[in-house]
C-alpha positions as CSV (number, residue, x, y, z in Angstrom):
1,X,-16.3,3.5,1.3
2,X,-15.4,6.8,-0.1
3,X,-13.7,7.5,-3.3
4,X,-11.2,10.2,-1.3
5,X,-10.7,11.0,2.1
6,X,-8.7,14.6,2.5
7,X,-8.7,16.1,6.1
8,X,-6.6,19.5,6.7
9,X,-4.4,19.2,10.4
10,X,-4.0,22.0,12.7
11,X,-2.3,19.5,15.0
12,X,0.3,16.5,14.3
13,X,2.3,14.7,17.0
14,X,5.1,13.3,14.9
15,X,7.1,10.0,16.3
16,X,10.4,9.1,15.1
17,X,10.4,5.7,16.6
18,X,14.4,4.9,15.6
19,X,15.9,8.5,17.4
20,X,13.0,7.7,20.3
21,X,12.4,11.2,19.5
22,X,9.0,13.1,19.0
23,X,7.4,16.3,17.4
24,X,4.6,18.7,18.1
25,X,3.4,20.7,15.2
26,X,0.4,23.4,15.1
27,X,-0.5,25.1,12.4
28,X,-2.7,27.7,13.7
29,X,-5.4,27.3,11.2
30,X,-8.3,28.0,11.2
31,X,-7.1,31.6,12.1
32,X,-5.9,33.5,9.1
33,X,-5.0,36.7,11.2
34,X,-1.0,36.3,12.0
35,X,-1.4,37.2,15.9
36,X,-4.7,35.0,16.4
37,X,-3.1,32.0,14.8
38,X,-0.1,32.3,16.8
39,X,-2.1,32.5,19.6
40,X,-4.1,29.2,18.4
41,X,-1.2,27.4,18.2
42,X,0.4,28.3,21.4
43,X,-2.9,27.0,23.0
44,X,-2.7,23.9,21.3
45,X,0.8,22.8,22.0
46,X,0.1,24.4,25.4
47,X,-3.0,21.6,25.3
48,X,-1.1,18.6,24.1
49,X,2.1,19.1,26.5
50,X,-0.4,19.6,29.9
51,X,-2.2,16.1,28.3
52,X,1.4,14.5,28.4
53,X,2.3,15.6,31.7
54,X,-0.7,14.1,33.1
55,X,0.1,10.8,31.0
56,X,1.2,7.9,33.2
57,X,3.8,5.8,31.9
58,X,3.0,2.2,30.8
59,X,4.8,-0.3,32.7
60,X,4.0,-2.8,30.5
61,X,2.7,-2.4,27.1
62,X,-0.7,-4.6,26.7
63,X,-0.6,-7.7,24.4
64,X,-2.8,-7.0,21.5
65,X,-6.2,-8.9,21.7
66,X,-6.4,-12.1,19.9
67,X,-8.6,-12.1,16.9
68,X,-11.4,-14.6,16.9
69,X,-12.0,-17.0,13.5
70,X,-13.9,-15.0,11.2
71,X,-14.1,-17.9,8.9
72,X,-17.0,-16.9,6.4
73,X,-14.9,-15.5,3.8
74,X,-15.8,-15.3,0.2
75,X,-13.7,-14.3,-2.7
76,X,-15.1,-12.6,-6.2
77,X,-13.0,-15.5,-7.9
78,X,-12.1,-19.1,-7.3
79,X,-9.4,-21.1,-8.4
80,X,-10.6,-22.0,-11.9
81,X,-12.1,-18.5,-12.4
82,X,-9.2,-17.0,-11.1
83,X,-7.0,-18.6,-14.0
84,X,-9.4,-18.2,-16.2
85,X,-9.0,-14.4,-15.8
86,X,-5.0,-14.6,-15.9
87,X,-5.6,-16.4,-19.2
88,X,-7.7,-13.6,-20.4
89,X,-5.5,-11.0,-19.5
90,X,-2.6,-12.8,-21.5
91,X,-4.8,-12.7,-24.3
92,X,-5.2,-9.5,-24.4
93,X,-1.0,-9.0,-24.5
94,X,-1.0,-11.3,-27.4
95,X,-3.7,-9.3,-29.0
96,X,-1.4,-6.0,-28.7
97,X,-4.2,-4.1,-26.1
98,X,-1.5,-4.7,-23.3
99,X,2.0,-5.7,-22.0
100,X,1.2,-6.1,-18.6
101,X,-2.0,-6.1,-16.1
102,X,-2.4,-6.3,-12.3
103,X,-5.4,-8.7,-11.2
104,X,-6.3,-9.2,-8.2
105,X,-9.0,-11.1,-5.8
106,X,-11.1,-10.1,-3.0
107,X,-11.8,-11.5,-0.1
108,X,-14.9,-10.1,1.7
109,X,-16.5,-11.3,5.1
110,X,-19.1,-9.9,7.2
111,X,-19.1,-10.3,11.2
112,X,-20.5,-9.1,14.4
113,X,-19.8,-5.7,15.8
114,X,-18.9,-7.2,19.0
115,X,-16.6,-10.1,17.5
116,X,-13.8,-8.5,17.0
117,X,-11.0,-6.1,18.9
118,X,-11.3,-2.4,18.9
119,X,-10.0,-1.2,15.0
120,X,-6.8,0.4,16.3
121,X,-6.0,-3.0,18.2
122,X,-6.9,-5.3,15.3
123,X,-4.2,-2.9,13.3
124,X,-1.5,-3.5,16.1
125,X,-2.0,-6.7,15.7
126,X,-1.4,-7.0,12.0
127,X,1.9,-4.9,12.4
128,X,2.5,-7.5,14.9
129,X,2.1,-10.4,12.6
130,X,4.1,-8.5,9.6
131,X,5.6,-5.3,10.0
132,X,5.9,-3.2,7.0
133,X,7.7,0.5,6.4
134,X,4.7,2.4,5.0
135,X,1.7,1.2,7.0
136,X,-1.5,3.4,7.9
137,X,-4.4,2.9,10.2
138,X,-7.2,5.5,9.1
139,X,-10.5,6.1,10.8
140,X,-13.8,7.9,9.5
141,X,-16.5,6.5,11.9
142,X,-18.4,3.2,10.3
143,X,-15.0,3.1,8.0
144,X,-11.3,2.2,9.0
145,X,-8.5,1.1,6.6
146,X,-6.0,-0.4,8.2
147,X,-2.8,-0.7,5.7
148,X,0.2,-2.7,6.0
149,X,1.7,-1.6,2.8
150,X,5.5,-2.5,2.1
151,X,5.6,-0.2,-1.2
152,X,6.4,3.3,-2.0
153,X,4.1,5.6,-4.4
154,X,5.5,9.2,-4.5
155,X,7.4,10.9,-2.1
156,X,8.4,14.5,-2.2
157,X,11.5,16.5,-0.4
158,X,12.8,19.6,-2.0
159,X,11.5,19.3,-5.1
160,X,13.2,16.0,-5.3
161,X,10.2,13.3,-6.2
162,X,10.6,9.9,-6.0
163,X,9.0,6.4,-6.7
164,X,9.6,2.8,-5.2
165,X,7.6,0.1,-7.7
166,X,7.3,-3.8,-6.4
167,X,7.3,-6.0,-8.8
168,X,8.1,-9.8,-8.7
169,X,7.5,-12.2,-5.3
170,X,8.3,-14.7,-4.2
171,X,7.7,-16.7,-0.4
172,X,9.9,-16.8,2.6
173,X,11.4,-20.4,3.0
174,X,11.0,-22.7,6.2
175,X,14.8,-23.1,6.5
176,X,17.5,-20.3,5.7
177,X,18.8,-22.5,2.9
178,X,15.5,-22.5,1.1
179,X,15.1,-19.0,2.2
180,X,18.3,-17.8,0.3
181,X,17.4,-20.1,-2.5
182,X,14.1,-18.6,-2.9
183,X,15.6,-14.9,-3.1
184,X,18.1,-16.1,-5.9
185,X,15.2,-17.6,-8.1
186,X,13.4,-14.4,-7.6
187,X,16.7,-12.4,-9.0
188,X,17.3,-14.8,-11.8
189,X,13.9,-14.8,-12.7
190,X,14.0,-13.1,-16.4
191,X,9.7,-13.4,-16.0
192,X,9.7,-11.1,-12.8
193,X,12.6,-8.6,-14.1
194,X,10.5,-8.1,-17.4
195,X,7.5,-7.5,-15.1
196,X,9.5,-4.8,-12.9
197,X,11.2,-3.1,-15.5
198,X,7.6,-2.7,-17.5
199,X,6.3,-0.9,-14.7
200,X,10.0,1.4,-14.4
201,X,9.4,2.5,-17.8
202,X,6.0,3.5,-17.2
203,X,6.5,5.5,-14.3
204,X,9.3,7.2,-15.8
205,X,7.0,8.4,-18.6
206,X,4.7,9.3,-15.9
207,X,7.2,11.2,-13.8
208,X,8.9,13.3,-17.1
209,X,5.1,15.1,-16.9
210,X,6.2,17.3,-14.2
211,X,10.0,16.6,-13.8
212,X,13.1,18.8,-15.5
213,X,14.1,17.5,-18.7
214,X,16.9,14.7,-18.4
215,X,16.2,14.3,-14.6
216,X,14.4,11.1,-14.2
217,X,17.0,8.6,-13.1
218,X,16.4,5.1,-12.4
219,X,19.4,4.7,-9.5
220,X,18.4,1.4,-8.5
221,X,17.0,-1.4,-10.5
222,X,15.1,-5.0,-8.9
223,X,16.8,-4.7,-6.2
224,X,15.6,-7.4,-3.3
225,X,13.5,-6.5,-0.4
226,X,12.5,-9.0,1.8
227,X,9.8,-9.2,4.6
228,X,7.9,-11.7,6.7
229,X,6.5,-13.7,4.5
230,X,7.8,-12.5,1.1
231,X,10.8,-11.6,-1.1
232,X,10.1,-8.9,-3.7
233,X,11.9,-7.1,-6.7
234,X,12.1,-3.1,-5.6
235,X,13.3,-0.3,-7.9
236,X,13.6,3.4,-7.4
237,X,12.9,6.2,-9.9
238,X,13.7,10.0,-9.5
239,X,13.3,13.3,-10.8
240,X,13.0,17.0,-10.0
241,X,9.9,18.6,-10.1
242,X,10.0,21.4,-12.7
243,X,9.5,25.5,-11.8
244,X,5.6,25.5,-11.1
245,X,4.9,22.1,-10.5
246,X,4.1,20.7,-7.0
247,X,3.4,17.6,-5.1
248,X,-0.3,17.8,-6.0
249,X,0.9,17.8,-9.7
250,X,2.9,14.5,-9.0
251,X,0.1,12.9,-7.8
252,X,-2.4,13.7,-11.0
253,X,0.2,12.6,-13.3
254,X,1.2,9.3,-12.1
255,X,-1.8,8.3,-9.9
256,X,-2.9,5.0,-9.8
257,X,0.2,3.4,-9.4
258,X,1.6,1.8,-12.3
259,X,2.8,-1.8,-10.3
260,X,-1.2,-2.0,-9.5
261,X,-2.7,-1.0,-12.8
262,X,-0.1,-1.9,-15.8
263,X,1.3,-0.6,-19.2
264,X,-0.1,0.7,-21.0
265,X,-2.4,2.1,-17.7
266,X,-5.5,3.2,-19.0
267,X,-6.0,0.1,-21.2
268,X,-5.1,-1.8,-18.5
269,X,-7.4,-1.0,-16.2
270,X,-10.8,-1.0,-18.1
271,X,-9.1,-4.9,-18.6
272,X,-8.9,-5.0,-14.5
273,X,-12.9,-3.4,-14.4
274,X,-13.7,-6.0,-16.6
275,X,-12.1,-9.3,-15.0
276,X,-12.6,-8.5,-11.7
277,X,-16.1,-7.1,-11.9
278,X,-15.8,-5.6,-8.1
279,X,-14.8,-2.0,-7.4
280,X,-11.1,-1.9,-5.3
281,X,-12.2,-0.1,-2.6
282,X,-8.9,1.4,-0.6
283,X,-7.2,-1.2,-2.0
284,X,-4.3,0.1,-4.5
285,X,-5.0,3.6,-4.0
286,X,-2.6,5.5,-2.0
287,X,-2.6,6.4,1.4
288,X,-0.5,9.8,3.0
289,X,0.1,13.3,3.7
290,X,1.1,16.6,2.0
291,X,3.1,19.0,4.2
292,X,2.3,22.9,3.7
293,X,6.3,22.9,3.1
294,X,4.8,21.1,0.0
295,X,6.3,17.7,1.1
296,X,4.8,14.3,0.3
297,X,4.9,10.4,1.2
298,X,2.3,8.1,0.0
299,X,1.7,4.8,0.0
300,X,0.6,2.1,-2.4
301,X,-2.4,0.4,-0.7
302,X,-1.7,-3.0,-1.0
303,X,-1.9,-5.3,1.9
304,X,-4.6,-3.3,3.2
305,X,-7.9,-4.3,5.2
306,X,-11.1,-2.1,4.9
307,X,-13.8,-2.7,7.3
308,X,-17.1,-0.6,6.4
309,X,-20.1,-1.2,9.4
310,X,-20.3,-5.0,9.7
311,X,-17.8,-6.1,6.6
312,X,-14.6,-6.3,5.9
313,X,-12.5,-7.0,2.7
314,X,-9.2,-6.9,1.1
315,X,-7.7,-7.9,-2.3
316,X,-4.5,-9.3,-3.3
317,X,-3.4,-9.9,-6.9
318,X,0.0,-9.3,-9.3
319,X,1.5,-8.2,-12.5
320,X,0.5,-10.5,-15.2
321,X,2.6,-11.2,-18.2
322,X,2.8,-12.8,-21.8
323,X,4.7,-15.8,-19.5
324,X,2.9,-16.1,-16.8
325,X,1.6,-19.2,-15.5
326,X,-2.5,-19.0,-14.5
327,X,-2.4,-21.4,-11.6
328,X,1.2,-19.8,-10.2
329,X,-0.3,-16.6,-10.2
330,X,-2.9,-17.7,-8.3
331,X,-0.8,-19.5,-5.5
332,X,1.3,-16.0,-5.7
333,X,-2.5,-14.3,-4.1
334,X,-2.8,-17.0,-1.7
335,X,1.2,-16.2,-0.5
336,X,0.4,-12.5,0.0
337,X,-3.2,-13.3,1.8
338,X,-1.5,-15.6,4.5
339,X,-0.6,-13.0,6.8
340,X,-4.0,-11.0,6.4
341,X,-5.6,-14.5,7.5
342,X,-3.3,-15.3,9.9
343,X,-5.0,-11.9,11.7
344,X,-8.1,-14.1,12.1
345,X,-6.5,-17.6,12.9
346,X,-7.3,-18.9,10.1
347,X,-5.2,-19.9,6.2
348,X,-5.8,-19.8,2.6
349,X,-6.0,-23.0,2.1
350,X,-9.1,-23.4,5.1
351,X,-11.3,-21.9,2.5
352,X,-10.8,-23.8,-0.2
């Protein structure tokens, strides 16, 4: 798996699947020459709209392949190591190194070439199972990530920047009464408003590196998101990029995301390459694209699936605290690994 994956795009077909609506965009490039990168992308479009007149329309769109088991999962923790390591990292708060950590656990398994659905279909089929606003489905040969990320990392529009940090969770309930009651816990929960407001502060230092003086704004504050299978705690912080500064320069200055690293971030992590003792991967980096209007939307990678050749893994964790309890942050991994397992037929609790 690659460290960084950057690709340049003469050609984008844009969808906007709520208008029904749809986009073609060429850039011309690699021509430099005005006239012969006009002409390039003239040809292009002229390409793409003879490809869609010959397109027949689907009459029915296919069912997405069921996944067989692929049971032989491992994970770099189990329970009692996994608390273990919570108990460490709230060590290190009471120590003074930290305030807050993300840890997290993979899951890896390794299969047959020919045992499961095409890549794109196996990534329909986890948007099928638990859609999500800022998923990605990458491919780069032997590698494809396939993301079904719920959370914001930067997004830039007119020099307007803005960040969307999860923090706190909590499961969907079997009835709408335990449903409701379970997103009224996760509000009242002083714990998971600590551990969202941590992570606020430390993106707004992070933003004020390349935002106009007394323009970082937090407008919202924990407010509640809910999605298939979980509730979670969502804020919003702003600013305005300052005269020189550009997307690329939001990026360095807050990348890794704070709600997947902690405060303060740099201490935090060498506590996360200690612990987990298993490189990330794809997982919490950030997925997206950069306009040459200098726009950008990325993604925190969380809920995200790499498969590399024959293997495949993904990691779930969260924030821990000087409160938090070991073995309820555990159960927290198992509630946001339910849907990834539930792509291969299979639960949690089947593996342990």
């Amino acid at each position: 798996m690659p460290d960084m994956a950057v690709g340049i795009y003469d050609l984008v077909i844009a969808f906007d699947q709520i208008d029904r609506r749809m986009w073609l965009i060429s850039t011309g490039i690699p021509e430099t020459e005005g006239p012969k990168r006009d002409q390039r992308a003239n040809d292009r479009m002229a390409l793409i709209r003879k490809y869609l007149r010959l397109a027949r329309p689907l009459i029915d769109t296919p069912a997405v392949p069921h996944v067989p088991n692929v049971s032989n999962w491992q994970s770099n923790f189990d329970r009692a190591s996994y608390k273990a390591a919570v108990q460490q990292v709230i060590d290190y708060i009471f120590a003074g190194d930290i305030f807050q950590a993300n840890l997290s656990q993979s899951f890896r398994a390794e299969y047959a070439s020919d045992a499961i659905p095409k890549r794109f279909d196996l990534y329909r089929r986890l948007r099928d199972i638990s859609s999500a606003p800022f998923g990605a489905f990458l491919n780069f040969g032997d590698v494809a990530v396939l993301s079904n990320s719920p959370e914001r990392f930067l997004r830039v529009r007119n020099r307007q920047v803005e960040t969307k940090p999860i923090k706190g969770t909590r499961p969907r309930g079997e009835t709408p009464l335990s449903d409701a009651e379970l997103a009224q816990e996760l509000m009242l929960s002083p714990k998971d408003r600590a551990e969202n407001v941590m992570i606020v502060d430390l993106l707004r230092n992070d933003l004020s590196k390349v935002s106009n003086p007394h323009t970082v704004k937090t407008p919202v504050i924990c407010a509640l998101e809910s999605y298939a299978n979980v509730h979670h705690l969502v804020s919003t912080v702003t600013g305005e990029l300052r005269e020189g500064k550009t997307a690329v320069d939001a990026l360095r200055a807050c990348f890794p995301g704070g709600s997947i690293t902690g405060a303060p971030k740099i201490r935090a992590m060498e506590i996360i390459t200690e612990l987990e003792k298993t490189t990330r991967g794809a997982y919490c980096g950030a997925i997206g694209y950069i306009g040459f209007d200098g726009a950008m939307d990325t993604n925190i990678a969380i809920r995200t699936l790499s498969v590399n050749g024959g293997k495949m893994a993904f990691n779930v964790g969260g924030g821990i605290v000087a409160d938090s309890d070991p073995a309820a942050e555990y159960e927290e991994t198992l509630v946001k690994a339910a849907k990834m397992f539930e792509l291969f037929g299979i639960s949690a609790g089947d593996l342990l």
